[in-house]
PyMOL Python script that loads the backbone (N, CA, C, O; Angstrom):
from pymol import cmd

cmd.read_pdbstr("""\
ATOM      1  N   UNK A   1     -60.889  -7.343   1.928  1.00  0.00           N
ATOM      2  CA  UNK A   1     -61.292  -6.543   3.063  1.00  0.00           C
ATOM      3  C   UNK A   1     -62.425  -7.212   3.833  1.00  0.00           C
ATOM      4  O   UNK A   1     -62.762  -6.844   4.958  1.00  0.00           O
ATOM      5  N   UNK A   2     -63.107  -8.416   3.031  1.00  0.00           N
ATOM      6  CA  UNK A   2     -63.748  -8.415   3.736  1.00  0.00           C
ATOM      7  C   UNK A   2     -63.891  -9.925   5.074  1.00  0.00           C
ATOM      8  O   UNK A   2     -64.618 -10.196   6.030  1.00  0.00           O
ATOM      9  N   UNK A   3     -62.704 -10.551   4.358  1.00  0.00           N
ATOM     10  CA  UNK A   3     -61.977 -11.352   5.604  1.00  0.00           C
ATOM     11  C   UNK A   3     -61.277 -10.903   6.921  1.00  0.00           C
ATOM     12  O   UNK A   3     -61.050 -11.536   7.952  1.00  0.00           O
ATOM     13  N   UNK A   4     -60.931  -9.268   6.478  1.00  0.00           N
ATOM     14  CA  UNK A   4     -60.688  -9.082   7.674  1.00  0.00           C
ATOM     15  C   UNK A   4     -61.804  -8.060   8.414  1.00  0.00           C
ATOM     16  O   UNK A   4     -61.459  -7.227   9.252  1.00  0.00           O
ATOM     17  N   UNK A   5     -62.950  -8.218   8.052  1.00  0.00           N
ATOM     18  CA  UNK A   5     -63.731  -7.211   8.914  1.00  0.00           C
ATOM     19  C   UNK A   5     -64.306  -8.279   9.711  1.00  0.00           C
ATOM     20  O   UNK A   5     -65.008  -8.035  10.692  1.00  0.00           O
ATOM     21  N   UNK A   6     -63.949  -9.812   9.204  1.00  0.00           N
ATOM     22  CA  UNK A   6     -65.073 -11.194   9.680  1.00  0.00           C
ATOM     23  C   UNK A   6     -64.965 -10.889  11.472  1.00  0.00           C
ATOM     24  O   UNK A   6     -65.886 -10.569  12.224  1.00  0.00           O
ATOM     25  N   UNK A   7     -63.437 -11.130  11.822  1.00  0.00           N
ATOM     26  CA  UNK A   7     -62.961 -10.604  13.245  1.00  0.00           C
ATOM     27  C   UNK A   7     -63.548  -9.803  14.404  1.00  0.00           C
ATOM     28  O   UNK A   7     -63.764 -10.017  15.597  1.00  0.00           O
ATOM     29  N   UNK A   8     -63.711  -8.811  13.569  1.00  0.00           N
ATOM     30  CA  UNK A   8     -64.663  -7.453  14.367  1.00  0.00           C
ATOM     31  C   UNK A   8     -65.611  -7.525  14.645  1.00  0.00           C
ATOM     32  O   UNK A   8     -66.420  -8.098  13.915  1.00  0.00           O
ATOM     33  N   UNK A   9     -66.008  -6.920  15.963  1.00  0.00           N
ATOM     34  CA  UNK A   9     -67.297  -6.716  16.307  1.00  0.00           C
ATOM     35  C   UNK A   9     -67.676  -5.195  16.594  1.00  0.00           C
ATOM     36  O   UNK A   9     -67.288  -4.371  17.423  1.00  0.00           O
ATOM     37  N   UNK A  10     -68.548  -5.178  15.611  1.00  0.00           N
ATOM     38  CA  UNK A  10     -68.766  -3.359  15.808  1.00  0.00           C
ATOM     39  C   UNK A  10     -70.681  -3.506  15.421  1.00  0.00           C
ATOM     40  O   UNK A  10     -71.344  -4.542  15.389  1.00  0.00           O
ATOM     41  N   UNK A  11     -71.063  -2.333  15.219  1.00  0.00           N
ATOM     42  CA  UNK A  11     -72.285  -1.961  14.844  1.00  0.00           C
ATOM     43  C   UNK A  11     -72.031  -1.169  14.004  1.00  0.00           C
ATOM     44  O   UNK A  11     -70.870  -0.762  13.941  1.00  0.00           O
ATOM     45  N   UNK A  12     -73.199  -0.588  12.904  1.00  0.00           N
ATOM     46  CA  UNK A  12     -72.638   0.345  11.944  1.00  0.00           C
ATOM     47  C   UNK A  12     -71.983   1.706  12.384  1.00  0.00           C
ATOM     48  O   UNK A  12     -70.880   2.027  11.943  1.00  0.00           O
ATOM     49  N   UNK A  13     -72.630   2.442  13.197  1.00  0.00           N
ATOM     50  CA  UNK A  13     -72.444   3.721  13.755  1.00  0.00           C
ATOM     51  C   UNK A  13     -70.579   3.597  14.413  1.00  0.00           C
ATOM     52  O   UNK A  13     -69.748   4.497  14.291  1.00  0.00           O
ATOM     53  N   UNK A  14     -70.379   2.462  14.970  1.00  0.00           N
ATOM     54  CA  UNK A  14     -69.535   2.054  15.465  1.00  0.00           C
ATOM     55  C   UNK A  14     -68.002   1.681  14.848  1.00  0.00           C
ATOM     56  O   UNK A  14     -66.918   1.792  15.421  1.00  0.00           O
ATOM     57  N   UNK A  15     -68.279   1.220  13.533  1.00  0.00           N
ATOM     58  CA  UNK A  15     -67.212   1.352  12.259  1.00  0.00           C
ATOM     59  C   UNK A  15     -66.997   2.520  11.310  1.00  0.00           C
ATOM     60  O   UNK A  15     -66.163   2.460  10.407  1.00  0.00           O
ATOM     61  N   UNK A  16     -67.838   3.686  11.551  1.00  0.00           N
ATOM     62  CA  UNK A  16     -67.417   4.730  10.343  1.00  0.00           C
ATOM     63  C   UNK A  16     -66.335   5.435  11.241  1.00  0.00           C
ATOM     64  O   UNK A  16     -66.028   6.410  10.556  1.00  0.00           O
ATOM     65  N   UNK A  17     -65.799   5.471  12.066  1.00  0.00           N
ATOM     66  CA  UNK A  17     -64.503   6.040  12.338  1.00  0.00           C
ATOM     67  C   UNK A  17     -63.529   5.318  11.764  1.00  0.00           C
ATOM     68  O   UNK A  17     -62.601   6.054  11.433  1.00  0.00           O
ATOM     69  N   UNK A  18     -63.372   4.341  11.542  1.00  0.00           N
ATOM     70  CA  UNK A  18     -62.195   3.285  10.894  1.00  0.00           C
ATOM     71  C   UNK A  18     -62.683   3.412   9.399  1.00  0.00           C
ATOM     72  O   UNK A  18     -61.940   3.367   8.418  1.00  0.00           O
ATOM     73  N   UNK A  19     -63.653   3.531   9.387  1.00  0.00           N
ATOM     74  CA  UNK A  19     -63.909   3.785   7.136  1.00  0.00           C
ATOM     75  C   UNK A  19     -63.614   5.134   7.599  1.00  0.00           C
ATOM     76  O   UNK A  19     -62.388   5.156   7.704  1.00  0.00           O
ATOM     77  N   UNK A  20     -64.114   6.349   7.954  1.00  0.00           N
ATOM     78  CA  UNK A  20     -63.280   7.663   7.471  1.00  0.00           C
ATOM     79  C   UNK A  20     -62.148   7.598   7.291  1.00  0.00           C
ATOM     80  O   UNK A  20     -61.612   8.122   6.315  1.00  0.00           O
ATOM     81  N   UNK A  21     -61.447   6.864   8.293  1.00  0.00           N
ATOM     82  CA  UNK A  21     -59.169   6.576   7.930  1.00  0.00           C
ATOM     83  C   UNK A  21     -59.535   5.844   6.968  1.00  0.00           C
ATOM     84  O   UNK A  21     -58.879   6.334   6.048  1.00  0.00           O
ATOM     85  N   UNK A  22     -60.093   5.053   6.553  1.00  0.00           N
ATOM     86  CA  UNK A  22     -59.599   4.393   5.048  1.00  0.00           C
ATOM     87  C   UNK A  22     -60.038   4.916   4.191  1.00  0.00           C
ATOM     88  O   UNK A  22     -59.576   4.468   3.141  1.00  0.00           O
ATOM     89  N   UNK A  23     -60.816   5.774   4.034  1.00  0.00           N
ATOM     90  CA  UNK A  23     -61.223   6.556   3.099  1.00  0.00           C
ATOM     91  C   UNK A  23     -60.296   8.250   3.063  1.00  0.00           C
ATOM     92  O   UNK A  23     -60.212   9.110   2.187  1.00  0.00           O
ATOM     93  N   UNK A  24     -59.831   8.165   4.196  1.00  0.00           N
ATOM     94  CA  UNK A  24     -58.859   9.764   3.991  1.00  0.00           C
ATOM     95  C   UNK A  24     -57.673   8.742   3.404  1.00  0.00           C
ATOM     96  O   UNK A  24     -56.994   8.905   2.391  1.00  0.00           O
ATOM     97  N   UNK A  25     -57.645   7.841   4.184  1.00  0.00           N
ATOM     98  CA  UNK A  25     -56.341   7.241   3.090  1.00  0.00           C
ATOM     99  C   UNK A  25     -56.410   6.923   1.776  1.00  0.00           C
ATOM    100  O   UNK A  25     -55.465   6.581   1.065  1.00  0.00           O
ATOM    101  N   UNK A  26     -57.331   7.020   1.526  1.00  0.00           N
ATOM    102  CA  UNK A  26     -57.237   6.421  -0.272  1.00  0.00           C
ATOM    103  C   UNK A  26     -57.681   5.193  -0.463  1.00  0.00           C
ATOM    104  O   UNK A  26     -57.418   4.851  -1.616  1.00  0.00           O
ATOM    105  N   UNK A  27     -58.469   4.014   0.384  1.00  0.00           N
ATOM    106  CA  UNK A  27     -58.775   2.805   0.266  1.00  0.00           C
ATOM    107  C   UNK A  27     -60.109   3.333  -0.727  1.00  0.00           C
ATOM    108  O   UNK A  27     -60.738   4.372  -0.527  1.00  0.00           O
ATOM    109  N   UNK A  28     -60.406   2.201  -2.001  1.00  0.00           N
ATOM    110  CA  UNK A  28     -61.126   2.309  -2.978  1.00  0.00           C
ATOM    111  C   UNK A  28     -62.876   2.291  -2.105  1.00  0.00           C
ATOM    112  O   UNK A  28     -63.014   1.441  -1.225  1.00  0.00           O
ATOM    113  N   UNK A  29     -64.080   3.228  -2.413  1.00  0.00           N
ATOM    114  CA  UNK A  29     -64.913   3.406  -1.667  1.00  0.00           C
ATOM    115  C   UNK A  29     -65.617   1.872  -1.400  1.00  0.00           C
ATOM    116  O   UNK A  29     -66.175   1.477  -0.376  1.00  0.00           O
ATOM    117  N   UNK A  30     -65.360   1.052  -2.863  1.00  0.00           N
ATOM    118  CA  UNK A  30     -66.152  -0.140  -3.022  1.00  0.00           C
ATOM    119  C   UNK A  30     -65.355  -1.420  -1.402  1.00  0.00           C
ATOM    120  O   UNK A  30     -65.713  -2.113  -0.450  1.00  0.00           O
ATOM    121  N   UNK A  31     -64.439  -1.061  -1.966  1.00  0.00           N
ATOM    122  CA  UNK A  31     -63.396  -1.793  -0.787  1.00  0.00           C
ATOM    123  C   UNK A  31     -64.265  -1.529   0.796  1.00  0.00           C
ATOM    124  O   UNK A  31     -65.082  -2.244   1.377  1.00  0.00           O
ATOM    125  N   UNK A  32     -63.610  -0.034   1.196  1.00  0.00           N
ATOM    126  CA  UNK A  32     -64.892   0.236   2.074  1.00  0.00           C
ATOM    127  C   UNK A  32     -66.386  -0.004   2.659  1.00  0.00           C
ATOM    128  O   UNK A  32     -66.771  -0.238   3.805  1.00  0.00           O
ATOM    129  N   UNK A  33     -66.932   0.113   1.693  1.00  0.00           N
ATOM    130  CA  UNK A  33     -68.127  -0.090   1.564  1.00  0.00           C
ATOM    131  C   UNK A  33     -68.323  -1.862   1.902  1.00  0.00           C
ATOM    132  O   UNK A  33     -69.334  -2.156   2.540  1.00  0.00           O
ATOM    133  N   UNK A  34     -67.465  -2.907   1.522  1.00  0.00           N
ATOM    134  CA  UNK A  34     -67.794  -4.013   1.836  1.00  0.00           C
ATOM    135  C   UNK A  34     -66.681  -4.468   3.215  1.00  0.00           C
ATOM    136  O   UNK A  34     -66.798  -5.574   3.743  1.00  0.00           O
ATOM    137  N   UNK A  35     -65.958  -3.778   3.537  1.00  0.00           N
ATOM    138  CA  UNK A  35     -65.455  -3.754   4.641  1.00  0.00           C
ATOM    139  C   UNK A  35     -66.418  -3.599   6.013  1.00  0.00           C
ATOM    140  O   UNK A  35     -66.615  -4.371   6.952  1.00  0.00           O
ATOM    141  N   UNK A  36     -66.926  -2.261   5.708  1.00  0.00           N
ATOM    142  CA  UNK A  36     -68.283  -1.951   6.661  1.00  0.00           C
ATOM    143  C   UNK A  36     -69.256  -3.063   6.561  1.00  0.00           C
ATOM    144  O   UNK A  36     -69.499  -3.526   7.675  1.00  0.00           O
ATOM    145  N   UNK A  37     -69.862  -3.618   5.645  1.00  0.00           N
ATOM    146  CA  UNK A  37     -70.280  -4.391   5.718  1.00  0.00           C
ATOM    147  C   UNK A  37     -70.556  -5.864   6.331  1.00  0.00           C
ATOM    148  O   UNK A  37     -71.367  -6.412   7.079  1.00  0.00           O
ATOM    149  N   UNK A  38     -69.551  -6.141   5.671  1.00  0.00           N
ATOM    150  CA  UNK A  38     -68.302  -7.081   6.347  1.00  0.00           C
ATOM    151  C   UNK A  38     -68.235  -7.300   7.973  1.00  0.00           C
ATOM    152  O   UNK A  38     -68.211  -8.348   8.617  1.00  0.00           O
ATOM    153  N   UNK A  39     -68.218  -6.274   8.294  1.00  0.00           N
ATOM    154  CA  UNK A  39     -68.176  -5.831  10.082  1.00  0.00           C
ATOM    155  C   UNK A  39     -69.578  -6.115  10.787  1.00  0.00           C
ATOM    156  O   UNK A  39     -69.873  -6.648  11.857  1.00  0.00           O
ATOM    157  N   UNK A  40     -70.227  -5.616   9.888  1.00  0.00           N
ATOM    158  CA  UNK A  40     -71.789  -5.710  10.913  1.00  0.00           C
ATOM    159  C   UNK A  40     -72.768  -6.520  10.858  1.00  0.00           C
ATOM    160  O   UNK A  40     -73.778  -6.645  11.551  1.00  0.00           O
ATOM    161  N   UNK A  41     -72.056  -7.495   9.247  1.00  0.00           N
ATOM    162  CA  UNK A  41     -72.857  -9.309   8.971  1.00  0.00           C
ATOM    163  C   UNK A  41     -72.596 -10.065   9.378  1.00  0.00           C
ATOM    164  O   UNK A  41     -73.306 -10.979   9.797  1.00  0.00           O
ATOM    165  N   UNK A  42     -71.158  -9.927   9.411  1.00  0.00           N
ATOM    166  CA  UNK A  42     -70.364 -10.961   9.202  1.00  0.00           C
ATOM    167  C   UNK A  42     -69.337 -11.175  10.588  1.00  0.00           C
ATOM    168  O   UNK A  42     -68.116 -11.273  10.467  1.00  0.00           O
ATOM    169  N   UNK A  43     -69.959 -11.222  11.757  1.00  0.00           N
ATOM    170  CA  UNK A  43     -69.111 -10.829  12.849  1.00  0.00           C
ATOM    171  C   UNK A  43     -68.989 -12.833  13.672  1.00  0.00           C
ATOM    172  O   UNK A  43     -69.832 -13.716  13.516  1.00  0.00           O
ATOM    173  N   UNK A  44     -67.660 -12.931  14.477  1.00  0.00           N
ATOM    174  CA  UNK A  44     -67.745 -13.948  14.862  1.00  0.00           C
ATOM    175  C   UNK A  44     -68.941 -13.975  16.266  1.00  0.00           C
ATOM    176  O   UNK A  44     -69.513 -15.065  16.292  1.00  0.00           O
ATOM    177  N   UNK A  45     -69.306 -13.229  17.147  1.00  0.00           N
ATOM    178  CA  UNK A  45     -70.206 -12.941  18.126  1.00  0.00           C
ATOM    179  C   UNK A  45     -71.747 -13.536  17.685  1.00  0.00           C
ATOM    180  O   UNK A  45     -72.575 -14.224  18.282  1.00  0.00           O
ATOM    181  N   UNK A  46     -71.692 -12.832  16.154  1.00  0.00           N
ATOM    182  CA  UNK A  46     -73.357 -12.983  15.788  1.00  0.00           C
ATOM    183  C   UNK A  46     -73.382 -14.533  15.232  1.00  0.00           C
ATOM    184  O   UNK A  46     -74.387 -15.233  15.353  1.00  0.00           O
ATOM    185  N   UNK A  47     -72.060 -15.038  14.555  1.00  0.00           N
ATOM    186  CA  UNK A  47     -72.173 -16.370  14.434  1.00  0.00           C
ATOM    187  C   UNK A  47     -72.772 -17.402  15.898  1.00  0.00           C
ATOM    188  O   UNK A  47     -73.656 -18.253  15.802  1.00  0.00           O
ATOM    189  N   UNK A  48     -71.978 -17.020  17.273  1.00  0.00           N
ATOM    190  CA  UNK A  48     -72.690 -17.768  18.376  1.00  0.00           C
ATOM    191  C   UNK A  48     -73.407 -17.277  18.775  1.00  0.00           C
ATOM    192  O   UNK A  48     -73.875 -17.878  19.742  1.00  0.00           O
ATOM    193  N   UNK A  49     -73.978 -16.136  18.519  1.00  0.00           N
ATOM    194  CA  UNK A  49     -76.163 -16.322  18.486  1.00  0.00           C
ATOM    195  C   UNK A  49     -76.639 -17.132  17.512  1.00  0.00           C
ATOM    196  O   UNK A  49     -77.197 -18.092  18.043  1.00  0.00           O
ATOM    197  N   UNK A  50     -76.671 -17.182  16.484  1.00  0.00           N
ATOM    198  CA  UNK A  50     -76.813 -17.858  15.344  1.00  0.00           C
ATOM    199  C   UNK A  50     -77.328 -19.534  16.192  1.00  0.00           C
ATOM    200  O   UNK A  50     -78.349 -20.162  16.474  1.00  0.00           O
ATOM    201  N   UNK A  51     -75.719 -19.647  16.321  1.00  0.00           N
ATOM    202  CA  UNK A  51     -75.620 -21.162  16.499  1.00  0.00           C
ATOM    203  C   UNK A  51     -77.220 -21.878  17.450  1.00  0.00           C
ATOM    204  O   UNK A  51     -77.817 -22.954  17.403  1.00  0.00           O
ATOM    205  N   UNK A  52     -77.379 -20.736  18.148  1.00  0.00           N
ATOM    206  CA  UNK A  52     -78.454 -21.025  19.583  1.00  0.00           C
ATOM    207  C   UNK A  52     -79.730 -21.119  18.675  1.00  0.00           C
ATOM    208  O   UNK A  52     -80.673 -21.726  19.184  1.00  0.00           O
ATOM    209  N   UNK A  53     -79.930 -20.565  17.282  1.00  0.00           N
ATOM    210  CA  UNK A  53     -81.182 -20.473  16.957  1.00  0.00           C
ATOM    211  C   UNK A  53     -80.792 -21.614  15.525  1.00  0.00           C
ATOM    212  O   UNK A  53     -81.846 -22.226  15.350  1.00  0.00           O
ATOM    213  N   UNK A  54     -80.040 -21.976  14.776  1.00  0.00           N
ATOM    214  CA  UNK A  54     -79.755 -22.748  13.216  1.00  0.00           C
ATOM    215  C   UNK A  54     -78.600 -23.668  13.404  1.00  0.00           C
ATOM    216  O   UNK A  54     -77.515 -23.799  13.969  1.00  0.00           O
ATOM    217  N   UNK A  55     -79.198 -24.059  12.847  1.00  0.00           N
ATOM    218  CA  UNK A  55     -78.170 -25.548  12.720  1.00  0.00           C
ATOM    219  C   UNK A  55     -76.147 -24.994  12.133  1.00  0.00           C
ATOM    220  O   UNK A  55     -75.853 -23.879  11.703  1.00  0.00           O
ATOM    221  N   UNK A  56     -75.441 -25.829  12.271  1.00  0.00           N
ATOM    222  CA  UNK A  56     -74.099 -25.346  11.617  1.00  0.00           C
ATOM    223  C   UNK A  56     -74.176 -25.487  10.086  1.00  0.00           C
ATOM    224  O   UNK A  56     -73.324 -24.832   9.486  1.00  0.00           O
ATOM    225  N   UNK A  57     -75.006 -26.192   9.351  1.00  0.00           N
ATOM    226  CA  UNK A  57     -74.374 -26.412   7.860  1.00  0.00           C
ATOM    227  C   UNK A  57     -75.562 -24.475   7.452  1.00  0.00           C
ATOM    228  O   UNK A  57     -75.225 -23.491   6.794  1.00  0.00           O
ATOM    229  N   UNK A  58     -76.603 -24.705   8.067  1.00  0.00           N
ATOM    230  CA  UNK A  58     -77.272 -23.328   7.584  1.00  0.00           C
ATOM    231  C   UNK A  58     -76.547 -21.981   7.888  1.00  0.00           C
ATOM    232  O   UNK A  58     -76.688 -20.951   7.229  1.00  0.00           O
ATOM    233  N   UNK A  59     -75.877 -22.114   8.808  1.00  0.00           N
ATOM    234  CA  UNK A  59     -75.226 -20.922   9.589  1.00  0.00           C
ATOM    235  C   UNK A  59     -74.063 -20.673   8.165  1.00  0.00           C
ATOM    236  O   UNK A  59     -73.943 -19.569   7.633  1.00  0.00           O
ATOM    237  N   UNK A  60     -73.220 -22.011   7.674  1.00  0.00           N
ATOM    238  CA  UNK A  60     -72.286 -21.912   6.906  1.00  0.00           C
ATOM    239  C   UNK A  60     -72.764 -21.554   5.288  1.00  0.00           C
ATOM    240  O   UNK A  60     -72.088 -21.589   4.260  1.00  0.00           O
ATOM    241  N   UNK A  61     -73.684 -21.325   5.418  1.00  0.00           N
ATOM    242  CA  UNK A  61     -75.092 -21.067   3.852  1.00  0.00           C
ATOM    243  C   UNK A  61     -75.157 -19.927   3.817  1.00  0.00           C
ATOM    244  O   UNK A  61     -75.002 -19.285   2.778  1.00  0.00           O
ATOM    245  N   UNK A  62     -75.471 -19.276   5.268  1.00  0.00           N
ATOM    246  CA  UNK A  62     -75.770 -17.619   5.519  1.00  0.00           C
ATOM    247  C   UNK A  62     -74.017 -16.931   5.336  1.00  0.00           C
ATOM    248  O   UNK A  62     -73.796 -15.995   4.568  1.00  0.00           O
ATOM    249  N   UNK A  63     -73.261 -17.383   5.912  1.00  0.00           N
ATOM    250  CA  UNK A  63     -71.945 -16.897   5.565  1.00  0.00           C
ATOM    251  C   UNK A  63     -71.047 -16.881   4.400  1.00  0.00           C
ATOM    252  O   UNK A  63     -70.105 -16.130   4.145  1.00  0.00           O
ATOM    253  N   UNK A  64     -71.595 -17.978   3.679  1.00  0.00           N
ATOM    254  CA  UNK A  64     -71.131 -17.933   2.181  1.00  0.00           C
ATOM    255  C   UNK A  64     -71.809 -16.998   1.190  1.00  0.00           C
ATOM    256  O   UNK A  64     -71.215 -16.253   0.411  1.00  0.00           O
ATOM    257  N   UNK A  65     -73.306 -17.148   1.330  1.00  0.00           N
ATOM    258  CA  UNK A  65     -73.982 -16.166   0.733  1.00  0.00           C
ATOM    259  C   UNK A  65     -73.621 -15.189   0.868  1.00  0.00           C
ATOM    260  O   UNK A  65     -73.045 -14.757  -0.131  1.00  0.00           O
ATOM    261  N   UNK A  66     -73.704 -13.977   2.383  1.00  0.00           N
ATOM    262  CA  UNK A  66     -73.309 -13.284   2.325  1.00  0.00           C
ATOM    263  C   UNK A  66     -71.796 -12.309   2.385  1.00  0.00           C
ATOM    264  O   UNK A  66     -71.595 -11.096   2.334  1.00  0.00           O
ATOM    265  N   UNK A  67     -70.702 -13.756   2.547  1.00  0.00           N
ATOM    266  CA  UNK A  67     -69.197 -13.394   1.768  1.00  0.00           C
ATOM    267  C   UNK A  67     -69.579 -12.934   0.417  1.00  0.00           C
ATOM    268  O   UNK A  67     -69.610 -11.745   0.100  1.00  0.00           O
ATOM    269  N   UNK A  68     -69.820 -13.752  -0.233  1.00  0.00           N
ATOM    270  CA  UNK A  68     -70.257 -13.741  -1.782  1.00  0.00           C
ATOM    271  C   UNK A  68     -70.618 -12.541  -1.923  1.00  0.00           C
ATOM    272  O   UNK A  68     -69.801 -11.693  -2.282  1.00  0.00           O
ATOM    273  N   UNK A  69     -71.773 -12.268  -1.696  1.00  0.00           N
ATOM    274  CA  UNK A  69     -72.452 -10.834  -2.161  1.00  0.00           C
ATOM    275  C   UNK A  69     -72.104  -9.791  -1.604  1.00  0.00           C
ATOM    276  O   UNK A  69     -72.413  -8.765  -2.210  1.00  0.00           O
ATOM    277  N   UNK A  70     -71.423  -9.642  -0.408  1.00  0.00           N
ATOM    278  CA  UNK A  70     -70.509  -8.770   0.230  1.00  0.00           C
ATOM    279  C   UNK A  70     -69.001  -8.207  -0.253  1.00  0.00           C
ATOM    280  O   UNK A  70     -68.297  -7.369   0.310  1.00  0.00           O
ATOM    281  N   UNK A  71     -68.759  -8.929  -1.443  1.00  0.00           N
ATOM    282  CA  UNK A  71     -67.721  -8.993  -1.915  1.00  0.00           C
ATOM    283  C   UNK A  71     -67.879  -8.426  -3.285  1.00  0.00           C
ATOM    284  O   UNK A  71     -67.340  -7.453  -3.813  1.00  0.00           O
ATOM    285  N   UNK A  72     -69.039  -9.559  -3.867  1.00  0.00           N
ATOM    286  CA  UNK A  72     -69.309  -8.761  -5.189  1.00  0.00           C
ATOM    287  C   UNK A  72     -69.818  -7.186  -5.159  1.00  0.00           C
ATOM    288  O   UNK A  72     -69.340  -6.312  -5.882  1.00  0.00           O
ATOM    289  N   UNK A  73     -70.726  -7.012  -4.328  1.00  0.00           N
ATOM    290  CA  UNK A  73     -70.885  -5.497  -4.027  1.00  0.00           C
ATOM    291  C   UNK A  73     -69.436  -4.646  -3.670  1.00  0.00           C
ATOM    292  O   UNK A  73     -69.434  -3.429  -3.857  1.00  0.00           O
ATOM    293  N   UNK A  74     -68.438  -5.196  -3.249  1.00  0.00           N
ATOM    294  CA  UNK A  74     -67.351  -4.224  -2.993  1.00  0.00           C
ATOM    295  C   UNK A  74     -66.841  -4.065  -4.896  1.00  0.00           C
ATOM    296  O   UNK A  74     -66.776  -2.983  -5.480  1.00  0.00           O
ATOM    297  N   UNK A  75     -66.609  -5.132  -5.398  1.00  0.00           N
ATOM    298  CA  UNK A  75     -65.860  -5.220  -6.755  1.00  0.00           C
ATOM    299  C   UNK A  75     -66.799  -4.221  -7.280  1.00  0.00           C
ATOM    300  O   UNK A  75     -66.202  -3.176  -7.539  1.00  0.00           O
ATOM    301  N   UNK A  76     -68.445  -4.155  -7.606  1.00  0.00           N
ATOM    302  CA  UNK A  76     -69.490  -3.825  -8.308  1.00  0.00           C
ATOM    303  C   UNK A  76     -69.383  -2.222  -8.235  1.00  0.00           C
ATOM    304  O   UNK A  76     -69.564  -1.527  -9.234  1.00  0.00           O
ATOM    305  N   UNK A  77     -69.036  -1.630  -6.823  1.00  0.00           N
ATOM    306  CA  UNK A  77     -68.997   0.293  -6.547  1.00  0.00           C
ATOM    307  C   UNK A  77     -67.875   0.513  -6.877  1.00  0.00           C
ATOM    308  O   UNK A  77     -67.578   1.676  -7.150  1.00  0.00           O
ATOM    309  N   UNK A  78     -66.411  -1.024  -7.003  1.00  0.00           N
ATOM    310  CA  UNK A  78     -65.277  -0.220  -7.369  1.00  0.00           C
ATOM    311  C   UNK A  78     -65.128  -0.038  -8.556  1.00  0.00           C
ATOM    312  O   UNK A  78     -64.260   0.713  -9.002  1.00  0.00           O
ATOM    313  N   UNK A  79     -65.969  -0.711  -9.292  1.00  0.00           N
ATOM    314  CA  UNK A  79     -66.166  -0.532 -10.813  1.00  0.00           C
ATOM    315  C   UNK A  79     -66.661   0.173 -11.125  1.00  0.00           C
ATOM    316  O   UNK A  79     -66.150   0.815 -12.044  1.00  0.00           O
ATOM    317  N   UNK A  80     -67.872   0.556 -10.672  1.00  0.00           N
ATOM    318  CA  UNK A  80     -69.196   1.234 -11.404  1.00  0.00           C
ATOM    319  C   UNK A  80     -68.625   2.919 -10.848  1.00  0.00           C
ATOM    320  O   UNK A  80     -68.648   3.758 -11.748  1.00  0.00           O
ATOM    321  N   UNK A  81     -68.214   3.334  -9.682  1.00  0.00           N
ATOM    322  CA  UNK A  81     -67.963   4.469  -9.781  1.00  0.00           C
ATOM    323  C   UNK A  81     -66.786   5.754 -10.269  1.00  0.00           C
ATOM    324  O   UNK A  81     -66.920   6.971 -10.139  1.00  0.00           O
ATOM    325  N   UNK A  82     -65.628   4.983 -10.861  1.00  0.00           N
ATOM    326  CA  UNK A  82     -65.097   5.719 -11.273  1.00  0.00           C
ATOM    327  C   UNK A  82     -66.208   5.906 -12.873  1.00  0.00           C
ATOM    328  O   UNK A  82     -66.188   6.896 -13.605  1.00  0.00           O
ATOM    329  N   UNK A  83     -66.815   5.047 -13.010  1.00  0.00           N
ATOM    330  CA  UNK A  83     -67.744   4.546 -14.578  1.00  0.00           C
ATOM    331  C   UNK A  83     -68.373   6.277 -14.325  1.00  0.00           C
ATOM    332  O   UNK A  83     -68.220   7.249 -15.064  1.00  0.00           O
ATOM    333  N   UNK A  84     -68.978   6.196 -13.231  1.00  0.00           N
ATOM    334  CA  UNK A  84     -70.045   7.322 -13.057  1.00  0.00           C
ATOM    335  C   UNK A  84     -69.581   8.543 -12.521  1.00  0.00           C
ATOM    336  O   UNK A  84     -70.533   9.249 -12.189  1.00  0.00           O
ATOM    337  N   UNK A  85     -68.055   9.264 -12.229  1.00  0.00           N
ATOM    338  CA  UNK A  85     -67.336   9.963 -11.990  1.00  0.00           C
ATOM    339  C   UNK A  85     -66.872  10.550 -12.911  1.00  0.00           C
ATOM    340  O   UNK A  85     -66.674  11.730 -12.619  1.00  0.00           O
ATOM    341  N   UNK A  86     -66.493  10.202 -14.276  1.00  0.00           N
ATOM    342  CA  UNK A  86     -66.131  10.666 -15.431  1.00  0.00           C
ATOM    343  C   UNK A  86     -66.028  11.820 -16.120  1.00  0.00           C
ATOM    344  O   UNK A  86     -65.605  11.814 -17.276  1.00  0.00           O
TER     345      UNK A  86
END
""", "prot")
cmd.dss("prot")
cmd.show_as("cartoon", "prot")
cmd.util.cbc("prot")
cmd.orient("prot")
């Protein structure tokens, strides 16, 4: 989910209409949760601001990092909350 939120350009306020449909649909909250995410880090727009202020190999540092941890946080709530639902 969270390759495809890379695409989008939203703000947070601006993506919870598209997480409420995935969440009335049944998409896992963790999924969600890094989807939204996903959307408002990880956008191609904020990459060419970026570019105007950091070099390309740093820009590609900030996007791996936060794939990475954007991801593990989706796996981490889809785990941990059915854990804590019980």
């Amino acid at each position: 989910m969270v390759r495809v939120g890379i695409p989008l350009y939203s703000n947070a306020a601006g993506v919870i209409p598209i997480v409420s449909v995935l969440v009335d649909k049944g998409v896992a909250m963790g999924t969600v949760l890094a989807f939204m995410m996903a959307v408002t880090a990880l956008s191609i727009p904020e990459f060419v601001i970026l570019r105007k202020v950091m070099k390309p190999k740093l820009i590609g540092i900030f996007i791996a990092i936060n794939f990475v941890t954007i991801t593990l946080t989706g796996y981490l709530f889809n785990w941990a909350i059915p854990l804590l639902t019980r």
